[in-house]
C-alpha positions in Angstrom: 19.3 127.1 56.0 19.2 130.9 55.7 19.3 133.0 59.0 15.7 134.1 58.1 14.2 130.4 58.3 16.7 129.6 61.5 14.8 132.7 63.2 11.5 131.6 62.2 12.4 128.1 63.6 13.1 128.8 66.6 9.5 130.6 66.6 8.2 128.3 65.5 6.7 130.2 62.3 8.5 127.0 59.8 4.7 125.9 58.9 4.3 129.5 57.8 7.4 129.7 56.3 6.9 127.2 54.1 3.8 128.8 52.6 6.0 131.7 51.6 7.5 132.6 47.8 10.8 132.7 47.4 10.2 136.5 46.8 8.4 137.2 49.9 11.2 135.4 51.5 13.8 137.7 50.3 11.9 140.2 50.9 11.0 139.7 54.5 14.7 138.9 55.0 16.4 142.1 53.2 13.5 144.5 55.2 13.4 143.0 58.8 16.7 141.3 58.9 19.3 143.5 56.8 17.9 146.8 57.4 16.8 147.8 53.5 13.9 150.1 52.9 10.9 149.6 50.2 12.4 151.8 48.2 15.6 150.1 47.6 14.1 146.6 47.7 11.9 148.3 44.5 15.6 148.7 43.0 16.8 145.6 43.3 13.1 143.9 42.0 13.1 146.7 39.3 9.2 146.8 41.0 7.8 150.1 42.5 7.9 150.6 46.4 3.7 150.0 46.6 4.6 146.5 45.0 7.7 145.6 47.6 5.2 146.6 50.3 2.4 144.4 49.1 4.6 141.2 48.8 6.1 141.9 52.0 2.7 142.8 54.2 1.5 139.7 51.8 4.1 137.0 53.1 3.8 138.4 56.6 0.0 137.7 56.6 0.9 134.1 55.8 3.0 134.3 58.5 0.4 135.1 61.1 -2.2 132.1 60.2 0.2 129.7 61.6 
């Protein structure tokens, strides 16, 4: 298991996380848990920042319903 999914585990967010994309996962993870900014996240997606943001706000909605 990743360190994202033992975090959402243990608040008890697993339902939600298993509605997630493997890109929305990364994402999430590289934003909220190892500190990186839209802007380089758009770097390493080759996406623009508006499009890291979307996908991230996106998974984090899914998130929320459970």
């Amino acid at each position: 298991m990743d360190r994202l999914e033992n975090i959402l585990i243990n608040v008890d967010l697993e339902k939600g996380y298993e509605h997630l994309t493997k890109r929305e996962r990364k994402i999430i993870s590289l934003y909220y848990l190892e500190g990186y900014k839209d802007e380089e996240i758009a770097k390493l997606y080759t996406l623009t920042q508006q499009a890291i943001n979307y996908i991230r706000k996106k998974g984090i909605n899914k998130l929320k319903i459970f």
